[in-house]
LUMLUMDREN-2810 file (N, C-alpha, C; in Angstrom, 1 decimal):
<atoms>
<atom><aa>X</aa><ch>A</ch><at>N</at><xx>17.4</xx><yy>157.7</yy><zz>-13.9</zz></atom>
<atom><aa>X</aa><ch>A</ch><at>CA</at><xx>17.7</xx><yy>158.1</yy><zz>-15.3</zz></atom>
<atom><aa>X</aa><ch>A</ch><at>C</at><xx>16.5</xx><yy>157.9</yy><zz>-16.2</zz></atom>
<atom><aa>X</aa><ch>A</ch><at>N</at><xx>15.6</xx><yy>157.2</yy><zz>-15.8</zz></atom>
<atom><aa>X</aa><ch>A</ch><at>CA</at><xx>14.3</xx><yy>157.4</yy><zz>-16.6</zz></atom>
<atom><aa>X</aa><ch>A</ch><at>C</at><xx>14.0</xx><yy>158.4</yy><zz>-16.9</zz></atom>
<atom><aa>X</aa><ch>A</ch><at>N</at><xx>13.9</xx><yy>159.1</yy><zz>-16.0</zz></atom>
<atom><aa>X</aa><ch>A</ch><at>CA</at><xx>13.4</xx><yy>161.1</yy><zz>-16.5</zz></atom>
<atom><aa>X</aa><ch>A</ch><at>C</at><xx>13.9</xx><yy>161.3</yy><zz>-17.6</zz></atom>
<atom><aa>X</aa><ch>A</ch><at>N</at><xx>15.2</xx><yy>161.3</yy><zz>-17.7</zz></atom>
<atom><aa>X</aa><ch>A</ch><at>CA</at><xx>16.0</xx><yy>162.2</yy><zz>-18.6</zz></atom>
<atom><aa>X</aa><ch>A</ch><at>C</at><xx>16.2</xx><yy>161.8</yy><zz>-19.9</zz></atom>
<atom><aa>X</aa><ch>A</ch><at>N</at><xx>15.9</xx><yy>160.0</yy><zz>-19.7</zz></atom>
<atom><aa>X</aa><ch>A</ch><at>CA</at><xx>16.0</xx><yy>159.1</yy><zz>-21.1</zz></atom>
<atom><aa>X</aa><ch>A</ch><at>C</at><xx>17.8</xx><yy>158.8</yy><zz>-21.4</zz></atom>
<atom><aa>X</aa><ch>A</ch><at>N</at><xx>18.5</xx><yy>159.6</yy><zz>-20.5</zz></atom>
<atom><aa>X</aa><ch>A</ch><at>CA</at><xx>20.2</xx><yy>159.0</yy><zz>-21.1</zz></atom>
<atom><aa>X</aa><ch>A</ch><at>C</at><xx>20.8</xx><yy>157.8</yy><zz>-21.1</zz></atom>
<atom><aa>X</aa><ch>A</ch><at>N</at><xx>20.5</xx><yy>157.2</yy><zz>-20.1</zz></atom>
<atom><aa>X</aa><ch>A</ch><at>CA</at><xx>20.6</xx><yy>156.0</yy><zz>-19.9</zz></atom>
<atom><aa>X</aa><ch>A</ch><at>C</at><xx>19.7</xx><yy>154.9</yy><zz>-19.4</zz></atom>
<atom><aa>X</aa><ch>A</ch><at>N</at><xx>19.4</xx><yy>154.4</yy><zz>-20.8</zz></atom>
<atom><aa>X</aa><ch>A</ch><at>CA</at><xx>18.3</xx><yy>153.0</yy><zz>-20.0</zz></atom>
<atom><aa>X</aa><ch>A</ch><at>C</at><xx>18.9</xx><yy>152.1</yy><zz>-19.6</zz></atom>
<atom><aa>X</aa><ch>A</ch><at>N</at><xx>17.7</xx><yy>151.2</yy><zz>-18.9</zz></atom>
<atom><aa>X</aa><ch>A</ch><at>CA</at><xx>18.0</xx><yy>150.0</yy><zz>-18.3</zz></atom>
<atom><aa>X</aa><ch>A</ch><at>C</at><xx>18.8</xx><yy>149.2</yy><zz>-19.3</zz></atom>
<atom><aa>X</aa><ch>A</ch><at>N</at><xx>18.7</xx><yy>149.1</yy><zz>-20.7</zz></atom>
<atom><aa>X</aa><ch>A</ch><at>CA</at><xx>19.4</xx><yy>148.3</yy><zz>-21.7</zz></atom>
<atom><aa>X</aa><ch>A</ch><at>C</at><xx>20.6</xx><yy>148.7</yy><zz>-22.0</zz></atom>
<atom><aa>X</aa><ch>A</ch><at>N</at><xx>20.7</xx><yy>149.8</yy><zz>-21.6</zz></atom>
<atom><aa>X</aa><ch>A</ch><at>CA</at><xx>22.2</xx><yy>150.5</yy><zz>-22.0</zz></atom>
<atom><aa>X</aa><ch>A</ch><at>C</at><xx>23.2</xx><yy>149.8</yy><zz>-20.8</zz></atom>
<atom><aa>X</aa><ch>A</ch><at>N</at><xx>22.3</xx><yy>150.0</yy><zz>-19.6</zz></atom>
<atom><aa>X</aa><ch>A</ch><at>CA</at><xx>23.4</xx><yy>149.7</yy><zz>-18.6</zz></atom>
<atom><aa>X</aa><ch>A</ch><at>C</at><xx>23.7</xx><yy>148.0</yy><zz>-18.3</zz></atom>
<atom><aa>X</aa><ch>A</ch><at>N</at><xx>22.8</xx><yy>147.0</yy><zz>-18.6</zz></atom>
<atom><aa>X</aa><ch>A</ch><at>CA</at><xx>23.0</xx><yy>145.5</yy><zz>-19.6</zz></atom>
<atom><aa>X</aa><ch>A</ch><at>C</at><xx>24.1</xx><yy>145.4</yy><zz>-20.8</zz></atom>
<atom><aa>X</aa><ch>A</ch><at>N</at><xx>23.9</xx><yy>146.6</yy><zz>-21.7</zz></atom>
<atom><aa>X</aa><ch>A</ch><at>CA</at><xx>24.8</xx><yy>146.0</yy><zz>-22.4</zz></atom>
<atom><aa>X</aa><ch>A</ch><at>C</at><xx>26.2</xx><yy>146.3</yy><zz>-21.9</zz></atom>
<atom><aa>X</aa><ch>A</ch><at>N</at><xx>26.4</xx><yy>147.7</yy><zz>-21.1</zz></atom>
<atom><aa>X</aa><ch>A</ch><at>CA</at><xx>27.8</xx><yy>148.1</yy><zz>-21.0</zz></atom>
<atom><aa>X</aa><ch>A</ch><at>C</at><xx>28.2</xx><yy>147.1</yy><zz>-19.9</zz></atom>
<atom><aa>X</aa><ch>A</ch><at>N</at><xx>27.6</xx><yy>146.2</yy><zz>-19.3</zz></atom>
<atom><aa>X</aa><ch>A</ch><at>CA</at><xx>28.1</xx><yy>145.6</yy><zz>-18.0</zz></atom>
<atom><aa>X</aa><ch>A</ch><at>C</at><xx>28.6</xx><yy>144.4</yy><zz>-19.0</zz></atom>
<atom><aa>X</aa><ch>A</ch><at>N</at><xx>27.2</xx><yy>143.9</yy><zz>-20.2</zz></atom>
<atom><aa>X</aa><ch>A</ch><at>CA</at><xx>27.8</xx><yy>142.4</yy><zz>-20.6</zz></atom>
<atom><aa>X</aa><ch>A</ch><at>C</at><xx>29.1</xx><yy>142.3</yy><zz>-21.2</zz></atom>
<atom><aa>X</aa><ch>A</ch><at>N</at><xx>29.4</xx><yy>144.2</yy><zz>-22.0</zz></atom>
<atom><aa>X</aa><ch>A</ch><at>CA</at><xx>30.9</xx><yy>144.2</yy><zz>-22.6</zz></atom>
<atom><aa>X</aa><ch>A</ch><at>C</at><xx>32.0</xx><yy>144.2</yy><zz>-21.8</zz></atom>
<atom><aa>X</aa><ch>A</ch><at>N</at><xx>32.0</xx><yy>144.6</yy><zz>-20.0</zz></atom>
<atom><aa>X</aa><ch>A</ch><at>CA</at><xx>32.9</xx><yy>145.1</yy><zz>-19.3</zz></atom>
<atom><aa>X</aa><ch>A</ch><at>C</at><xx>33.3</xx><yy>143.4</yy><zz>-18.9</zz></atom>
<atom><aa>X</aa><ch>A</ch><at>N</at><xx>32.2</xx><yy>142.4</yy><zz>-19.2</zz></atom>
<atom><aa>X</aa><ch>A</ch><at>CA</at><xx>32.6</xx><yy>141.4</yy><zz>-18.9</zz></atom>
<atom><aa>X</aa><ch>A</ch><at>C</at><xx>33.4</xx><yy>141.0</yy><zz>-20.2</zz></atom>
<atom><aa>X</aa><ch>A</ch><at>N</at><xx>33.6</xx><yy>140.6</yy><zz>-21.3</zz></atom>
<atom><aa>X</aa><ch>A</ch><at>CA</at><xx>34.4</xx><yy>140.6</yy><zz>-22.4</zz></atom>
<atom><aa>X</aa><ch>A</ch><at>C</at><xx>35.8</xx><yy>141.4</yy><zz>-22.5</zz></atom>
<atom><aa>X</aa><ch>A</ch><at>N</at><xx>36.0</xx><yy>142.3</yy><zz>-21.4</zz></atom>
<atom><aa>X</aa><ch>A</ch><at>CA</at><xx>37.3</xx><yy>143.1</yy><zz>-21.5</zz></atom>
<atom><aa>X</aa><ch>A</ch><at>C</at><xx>38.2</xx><yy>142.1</yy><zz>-21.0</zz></atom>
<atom><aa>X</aa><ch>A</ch><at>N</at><xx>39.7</xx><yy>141.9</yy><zz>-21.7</zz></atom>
<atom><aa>X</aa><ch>A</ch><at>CA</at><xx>40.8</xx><yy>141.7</yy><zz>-20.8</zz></atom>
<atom><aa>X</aa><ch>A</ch><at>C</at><xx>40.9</xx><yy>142.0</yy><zz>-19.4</zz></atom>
<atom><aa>X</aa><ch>A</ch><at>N</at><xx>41.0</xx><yy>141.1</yy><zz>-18.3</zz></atom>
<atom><aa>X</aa><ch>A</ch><at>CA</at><xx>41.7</xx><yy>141.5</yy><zz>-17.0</zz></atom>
<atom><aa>X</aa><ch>A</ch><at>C</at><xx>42.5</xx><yy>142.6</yy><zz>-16.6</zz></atom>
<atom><aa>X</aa><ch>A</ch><at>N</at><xx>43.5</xx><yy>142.3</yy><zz>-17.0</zz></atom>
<atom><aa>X</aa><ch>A</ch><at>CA</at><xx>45.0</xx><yy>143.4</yy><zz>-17.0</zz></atom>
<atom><aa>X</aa><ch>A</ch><at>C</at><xx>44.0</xx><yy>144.7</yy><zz>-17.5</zz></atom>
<atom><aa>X</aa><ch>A</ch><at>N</at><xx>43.5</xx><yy>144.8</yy><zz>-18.8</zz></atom>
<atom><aa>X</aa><ch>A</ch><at>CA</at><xx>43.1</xx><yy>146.2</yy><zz>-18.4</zz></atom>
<atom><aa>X</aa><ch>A</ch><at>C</at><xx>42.1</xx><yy>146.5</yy><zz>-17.7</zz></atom>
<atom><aa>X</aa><ch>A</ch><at>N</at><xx>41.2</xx><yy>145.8</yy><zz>-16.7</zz></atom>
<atom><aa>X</aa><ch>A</ch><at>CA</at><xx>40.5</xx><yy>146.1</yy><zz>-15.8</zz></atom>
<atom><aa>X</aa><ch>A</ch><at>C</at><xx>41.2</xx><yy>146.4</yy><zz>-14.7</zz></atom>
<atom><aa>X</aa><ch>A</ch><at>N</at><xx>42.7</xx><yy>145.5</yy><zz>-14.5</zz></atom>
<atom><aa>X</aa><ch>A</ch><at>CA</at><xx>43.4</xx><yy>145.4</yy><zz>-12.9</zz></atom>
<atom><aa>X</aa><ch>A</ch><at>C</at><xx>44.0</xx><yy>146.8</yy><zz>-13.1</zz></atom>
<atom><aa>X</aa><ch>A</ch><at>N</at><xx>44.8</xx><yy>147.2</yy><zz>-14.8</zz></atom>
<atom><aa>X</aa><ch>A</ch><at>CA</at><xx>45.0</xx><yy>148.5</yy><zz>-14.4</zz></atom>
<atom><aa>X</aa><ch>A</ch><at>C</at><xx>44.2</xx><yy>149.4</yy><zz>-14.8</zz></atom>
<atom><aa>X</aa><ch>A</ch><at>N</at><xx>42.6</xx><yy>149.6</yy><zz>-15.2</zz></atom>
<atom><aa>X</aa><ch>A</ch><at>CA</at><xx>41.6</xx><yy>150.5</yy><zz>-14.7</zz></atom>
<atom><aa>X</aa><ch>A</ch><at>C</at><xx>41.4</xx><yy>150.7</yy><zz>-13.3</zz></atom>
<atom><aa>X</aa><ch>A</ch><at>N</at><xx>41.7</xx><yy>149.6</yy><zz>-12.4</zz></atom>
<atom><aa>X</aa><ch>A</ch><at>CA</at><xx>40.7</xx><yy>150.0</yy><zz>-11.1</zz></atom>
<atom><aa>X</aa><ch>A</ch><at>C</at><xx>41.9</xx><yy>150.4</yy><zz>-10.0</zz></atom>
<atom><aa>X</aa><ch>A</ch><at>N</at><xx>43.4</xx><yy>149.8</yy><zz>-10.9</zz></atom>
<atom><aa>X</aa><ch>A</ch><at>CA</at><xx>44.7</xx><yy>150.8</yy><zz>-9.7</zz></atom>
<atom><aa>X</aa><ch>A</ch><at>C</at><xx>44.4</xx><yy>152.2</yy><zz>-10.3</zz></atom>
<atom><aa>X</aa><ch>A</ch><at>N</at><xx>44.3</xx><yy>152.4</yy><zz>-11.4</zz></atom>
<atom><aa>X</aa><ch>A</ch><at>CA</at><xx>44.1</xx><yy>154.2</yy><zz>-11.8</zz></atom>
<atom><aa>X</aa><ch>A</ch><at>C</at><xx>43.3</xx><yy>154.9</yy><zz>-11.5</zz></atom>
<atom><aa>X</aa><ch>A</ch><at>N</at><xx>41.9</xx><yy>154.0</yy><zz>-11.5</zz></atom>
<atom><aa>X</aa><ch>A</ch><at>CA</at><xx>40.7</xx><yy>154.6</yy><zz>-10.6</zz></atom>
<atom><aa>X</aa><ch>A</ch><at>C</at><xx>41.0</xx><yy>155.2</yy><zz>-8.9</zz></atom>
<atom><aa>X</aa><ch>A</ch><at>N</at><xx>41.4</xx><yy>154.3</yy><zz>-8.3</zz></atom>
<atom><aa>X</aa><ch>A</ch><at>CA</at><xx>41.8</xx><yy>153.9</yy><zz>-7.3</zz></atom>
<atom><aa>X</aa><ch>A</ch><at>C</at><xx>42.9</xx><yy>155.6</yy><zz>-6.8</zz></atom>
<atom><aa>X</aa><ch>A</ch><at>N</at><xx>43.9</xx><yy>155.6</yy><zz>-7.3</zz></atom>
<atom><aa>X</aa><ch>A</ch><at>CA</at><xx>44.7</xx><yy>156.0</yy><zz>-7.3</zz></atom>
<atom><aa>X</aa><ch>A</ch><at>C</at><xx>44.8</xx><yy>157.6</yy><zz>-7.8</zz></atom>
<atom><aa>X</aa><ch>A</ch><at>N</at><xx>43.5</xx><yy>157.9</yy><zz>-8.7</zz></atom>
<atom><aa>X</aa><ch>A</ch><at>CA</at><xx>43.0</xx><yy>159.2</yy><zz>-8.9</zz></atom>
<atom><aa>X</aa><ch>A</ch><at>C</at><xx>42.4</xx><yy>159.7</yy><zz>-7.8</zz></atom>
<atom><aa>X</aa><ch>A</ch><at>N</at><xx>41.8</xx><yy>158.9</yy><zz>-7.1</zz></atom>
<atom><aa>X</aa><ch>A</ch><at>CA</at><xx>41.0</xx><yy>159.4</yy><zz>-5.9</zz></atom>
<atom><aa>X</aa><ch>A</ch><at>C</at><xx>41.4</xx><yy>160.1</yy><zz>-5.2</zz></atom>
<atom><aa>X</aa><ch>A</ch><at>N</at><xx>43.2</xx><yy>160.5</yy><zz>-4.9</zz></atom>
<atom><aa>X</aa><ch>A</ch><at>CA</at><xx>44.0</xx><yy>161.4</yy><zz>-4.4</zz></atom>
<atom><aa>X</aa><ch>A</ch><at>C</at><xx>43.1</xx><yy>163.3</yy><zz>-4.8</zz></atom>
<atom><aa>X</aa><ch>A</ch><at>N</at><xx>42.8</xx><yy>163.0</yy><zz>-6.1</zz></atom>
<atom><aa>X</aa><ch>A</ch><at>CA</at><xx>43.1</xx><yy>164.3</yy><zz>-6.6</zz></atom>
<atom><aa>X</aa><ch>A</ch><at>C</at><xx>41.6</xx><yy>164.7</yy><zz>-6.8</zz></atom>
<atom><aa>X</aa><ch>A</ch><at>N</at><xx>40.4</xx><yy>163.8</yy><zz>-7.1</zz></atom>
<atom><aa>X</aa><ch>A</ch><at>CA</at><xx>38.7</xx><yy>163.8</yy><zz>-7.3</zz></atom>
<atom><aa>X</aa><ch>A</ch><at>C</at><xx>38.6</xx><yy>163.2</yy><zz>-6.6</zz></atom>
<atom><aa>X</aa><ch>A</ch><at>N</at><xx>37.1</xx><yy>163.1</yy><zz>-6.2</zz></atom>
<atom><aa>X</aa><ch>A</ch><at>CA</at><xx>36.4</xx><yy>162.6</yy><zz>-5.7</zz></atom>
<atom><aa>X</aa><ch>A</ch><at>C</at><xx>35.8</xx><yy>161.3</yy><zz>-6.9</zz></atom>
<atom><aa>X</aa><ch>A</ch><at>N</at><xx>36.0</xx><yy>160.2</yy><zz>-6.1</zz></atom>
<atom><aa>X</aa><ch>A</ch><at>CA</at><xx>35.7</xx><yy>158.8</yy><zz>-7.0</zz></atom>
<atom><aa>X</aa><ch>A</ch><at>C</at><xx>35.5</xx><yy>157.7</yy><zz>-6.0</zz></atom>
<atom><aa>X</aa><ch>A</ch><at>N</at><xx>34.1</xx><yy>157.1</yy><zz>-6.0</zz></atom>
<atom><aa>X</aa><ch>A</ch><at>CA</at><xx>33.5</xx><yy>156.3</yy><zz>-5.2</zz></atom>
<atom><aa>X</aa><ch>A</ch><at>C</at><xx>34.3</xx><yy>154.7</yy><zz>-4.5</zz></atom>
<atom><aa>X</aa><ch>A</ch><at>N</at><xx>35.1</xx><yy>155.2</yy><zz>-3.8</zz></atom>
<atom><aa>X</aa><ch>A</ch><at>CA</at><xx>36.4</xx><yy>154.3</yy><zz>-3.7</zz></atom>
<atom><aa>X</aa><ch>A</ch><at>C</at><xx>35.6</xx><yy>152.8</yy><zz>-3.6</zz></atom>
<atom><aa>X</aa><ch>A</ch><at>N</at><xx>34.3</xx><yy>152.8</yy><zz>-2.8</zz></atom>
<atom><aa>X</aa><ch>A</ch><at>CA</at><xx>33.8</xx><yy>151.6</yy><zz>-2.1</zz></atom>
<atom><aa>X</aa><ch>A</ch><at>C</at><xx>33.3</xx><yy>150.6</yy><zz>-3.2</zz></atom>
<atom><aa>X</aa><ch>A</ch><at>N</at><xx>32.6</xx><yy>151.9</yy><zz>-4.7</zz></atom>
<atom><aa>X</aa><ch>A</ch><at>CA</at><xx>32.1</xx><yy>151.1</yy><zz>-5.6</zz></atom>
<atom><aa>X</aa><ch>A</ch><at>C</at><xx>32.7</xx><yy>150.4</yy><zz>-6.2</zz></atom>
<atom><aa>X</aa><ch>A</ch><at>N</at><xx>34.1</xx><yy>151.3</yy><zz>-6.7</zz></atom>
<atom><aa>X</aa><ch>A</ch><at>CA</at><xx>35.3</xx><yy>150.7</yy><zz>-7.1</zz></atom>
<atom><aa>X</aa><ch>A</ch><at>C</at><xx>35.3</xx><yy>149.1</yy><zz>-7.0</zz></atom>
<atom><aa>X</aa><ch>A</ch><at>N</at><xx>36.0</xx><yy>148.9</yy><zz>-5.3</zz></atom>
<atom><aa>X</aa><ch>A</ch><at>CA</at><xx>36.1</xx><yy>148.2</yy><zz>-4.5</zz></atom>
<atom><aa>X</aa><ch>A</ch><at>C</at><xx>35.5</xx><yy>146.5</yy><zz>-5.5</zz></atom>
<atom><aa>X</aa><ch>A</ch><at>N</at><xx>33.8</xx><yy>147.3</yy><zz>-5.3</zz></atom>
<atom><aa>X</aa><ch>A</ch><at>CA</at><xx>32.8</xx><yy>146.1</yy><zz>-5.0</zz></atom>
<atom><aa>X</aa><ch>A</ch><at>C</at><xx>32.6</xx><yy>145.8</yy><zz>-6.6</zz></atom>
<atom><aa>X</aa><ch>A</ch><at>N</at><xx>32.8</xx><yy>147.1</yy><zz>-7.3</zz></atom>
<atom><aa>X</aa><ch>A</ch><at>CA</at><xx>32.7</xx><yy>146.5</yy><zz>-8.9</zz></atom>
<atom><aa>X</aa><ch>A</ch><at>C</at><xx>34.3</xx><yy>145.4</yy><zz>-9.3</zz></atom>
<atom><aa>X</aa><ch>A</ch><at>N</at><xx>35.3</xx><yy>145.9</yy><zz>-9.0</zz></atom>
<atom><aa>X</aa><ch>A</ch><at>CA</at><xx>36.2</xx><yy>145.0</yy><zz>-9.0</zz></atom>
<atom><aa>X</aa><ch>A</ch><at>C</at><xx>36.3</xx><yy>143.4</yy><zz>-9.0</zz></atom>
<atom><aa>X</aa><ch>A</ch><at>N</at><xx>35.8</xx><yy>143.3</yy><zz>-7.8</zz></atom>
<atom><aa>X</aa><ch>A</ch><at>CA</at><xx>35.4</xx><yy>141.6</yy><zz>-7.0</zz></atom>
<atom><aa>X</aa><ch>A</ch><at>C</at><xx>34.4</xx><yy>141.1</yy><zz>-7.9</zz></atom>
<atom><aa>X</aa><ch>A</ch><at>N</at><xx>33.2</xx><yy>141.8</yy><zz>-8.5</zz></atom>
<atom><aa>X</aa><ch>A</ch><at>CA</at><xx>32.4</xx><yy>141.5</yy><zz>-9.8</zz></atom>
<atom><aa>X</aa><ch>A</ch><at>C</at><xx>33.0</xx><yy>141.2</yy><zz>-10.9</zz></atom>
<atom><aa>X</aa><ch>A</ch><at>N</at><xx>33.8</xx><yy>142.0</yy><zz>-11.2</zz></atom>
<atom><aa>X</aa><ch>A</ch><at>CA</at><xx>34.4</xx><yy>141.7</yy><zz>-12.7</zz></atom>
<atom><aa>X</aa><ch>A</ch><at>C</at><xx>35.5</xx><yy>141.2</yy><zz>-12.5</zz></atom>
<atom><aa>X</aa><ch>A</ch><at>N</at><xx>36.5</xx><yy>140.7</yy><zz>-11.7</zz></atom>
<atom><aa>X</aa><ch>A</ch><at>CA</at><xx>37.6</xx><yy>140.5</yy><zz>-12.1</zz></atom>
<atom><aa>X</aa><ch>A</ch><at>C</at><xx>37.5</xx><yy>138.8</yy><zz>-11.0</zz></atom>
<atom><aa>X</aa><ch>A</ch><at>N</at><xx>36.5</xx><yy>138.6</yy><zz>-10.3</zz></atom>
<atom><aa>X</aa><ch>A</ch><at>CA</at><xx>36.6</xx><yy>137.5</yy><zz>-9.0</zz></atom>
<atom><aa>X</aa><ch>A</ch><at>C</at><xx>37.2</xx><yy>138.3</yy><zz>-7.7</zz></atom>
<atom><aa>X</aa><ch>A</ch><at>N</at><xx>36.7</xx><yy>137.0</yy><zz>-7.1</zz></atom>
<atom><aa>X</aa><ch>A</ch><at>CA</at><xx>37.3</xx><yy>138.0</yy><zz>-5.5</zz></atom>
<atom><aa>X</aa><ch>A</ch><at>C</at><xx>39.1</xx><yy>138.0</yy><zz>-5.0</zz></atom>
<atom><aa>X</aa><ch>A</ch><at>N</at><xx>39.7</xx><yy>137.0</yy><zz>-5.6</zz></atom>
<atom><aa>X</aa><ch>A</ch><at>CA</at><xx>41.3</xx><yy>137.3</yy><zz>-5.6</zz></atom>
<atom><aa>X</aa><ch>A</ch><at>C</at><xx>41.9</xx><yy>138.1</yy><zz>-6.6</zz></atom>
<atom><aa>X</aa><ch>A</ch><at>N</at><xx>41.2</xx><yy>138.1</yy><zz>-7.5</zz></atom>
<atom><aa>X</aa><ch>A</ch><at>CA</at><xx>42.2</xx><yy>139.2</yy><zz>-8.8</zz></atom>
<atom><aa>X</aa><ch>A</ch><at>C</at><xx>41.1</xx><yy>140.7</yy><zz>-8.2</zz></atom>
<atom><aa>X</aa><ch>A</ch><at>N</at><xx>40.1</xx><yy>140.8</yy><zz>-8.2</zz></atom>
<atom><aa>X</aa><ch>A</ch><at>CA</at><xx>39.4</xx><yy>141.8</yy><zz>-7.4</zz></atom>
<atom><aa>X</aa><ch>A</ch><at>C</at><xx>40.2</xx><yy>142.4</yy><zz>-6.6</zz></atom>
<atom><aa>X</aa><ch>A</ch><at>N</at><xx>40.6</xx><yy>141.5</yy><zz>-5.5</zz></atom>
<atom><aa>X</aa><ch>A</ch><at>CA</at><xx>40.9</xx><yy>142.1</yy><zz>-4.4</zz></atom>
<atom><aa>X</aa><ch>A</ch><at>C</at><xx>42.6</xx><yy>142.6</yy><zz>-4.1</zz></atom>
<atom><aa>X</aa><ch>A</ch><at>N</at><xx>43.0</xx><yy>141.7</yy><zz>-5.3</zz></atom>
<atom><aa>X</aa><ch>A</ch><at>CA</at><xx>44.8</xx><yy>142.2</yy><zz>-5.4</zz></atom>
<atom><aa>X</aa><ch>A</ch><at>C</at><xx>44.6</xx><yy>143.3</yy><zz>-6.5</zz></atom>
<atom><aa>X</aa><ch>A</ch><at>N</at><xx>43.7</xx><yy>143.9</yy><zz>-7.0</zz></atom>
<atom><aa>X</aa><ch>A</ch><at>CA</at><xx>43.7</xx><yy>145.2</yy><zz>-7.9</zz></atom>
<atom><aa>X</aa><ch>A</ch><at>C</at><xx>43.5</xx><yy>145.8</yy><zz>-7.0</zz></atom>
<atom><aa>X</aa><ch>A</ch><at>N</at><xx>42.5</xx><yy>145.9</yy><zz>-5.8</zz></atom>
<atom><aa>X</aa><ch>A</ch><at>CA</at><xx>42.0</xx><yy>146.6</yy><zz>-5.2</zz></atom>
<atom><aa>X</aa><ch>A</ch><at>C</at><xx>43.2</xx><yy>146.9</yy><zz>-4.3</zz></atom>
<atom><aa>X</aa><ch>A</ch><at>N</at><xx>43.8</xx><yy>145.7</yy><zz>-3.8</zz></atom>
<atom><aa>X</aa><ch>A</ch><at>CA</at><xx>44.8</xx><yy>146.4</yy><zz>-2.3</zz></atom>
<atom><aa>X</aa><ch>A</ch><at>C</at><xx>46.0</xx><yy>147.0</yy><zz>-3.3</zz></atom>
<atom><aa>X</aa><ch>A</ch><at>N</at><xx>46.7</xx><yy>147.0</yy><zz>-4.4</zz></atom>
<atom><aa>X</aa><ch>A</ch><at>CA</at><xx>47.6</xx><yy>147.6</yy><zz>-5.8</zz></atom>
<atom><aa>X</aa><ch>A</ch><at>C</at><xx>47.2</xx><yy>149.0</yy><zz>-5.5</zz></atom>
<atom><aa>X</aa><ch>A</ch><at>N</at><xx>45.8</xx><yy>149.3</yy><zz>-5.6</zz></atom>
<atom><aa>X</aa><ch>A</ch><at>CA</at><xx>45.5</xx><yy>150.7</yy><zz>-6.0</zz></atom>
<atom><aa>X</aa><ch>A</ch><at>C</at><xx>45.5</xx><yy>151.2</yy><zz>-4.6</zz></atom>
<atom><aa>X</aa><ch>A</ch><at>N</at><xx>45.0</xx><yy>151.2</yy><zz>-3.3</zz></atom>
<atom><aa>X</aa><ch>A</ch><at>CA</at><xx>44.8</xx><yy>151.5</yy><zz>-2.3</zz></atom>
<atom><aa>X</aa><ch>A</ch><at>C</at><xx>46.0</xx><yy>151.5</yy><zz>-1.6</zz></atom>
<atom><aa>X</aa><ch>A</ch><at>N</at><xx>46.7</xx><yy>150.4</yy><zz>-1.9</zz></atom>
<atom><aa>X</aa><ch>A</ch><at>CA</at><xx>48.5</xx><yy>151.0</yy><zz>-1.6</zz></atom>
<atom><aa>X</aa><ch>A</ch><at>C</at><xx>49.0</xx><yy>152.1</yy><zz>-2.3</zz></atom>
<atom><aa>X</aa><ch>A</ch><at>N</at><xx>48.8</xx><yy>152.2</yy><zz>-3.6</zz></atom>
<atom><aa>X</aa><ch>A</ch><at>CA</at><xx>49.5</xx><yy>153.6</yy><zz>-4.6</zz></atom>
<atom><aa>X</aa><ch>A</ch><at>C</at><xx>49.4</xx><yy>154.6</yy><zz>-4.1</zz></atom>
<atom><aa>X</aa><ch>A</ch><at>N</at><xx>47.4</xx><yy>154.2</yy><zz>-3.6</zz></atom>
<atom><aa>X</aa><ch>A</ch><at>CA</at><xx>47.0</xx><yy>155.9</yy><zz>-3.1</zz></atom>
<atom><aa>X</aa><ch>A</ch><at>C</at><xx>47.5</xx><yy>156.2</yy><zz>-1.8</zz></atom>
<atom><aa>X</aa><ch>A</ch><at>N</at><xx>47.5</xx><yy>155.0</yy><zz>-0.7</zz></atom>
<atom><aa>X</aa><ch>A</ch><at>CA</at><xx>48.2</xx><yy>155.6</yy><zz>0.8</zz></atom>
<atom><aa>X</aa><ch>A</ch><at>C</at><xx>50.0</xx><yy>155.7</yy><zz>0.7</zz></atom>
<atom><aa>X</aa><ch>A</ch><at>N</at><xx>50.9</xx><yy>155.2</yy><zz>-0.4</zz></atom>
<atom><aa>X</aa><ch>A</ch><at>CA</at><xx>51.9</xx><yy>155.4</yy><zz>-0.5</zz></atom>
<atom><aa>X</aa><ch>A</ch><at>C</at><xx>52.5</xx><yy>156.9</yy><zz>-1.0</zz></atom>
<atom><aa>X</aa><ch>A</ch><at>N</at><xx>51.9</xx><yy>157.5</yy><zz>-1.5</zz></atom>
<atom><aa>X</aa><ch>A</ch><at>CA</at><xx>51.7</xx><yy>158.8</yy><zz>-1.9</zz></atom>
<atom><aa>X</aa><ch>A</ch><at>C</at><xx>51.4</xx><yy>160.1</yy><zz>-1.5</zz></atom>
<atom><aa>X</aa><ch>A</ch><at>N</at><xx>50.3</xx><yy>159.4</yy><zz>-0.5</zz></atom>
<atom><aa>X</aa><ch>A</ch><at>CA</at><xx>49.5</xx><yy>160.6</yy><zz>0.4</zz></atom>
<atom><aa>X</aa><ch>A</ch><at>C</at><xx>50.2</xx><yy>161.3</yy><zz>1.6</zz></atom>
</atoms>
């Protein structure tokens, strides 16, 4: 992203320091919706995954993570 100038190194600091400041619940239900779009786009299921366990810890991570990954194999 250096080439292009859209996104600096500082941009992506700050948006991570705010994503830590968000409520939970709306992270657990960002990452079942993320999760669960993936039916229909293409959306980096693994990043998902790994950003989850970052922001939310590895038990609330991981129960948003298996929420959304059930929605999407219950559906399919």
């Amino acid at each position: 992203m250096r080439m292009t100038g859209w996104v600096t190194e500082a941009d992506v600091r700050f948006y991570i320091a705010a994503a830590h400041d968000v409520h939970p619940a709306y992270l657990v239900a960002l990452v079942v919706i993320l999760l669960f779009v993936d039916l229909f786009i293409a959306v980096p299921t693994l990043a998902i995954v790994l950003l989850a366990g970052y922001f939310l810890g590895p038990m609330l991570g991981a129960l948003a993570s298996i929420m959304g990954l059930a929605a999407m194999g219950c559906t399919a």
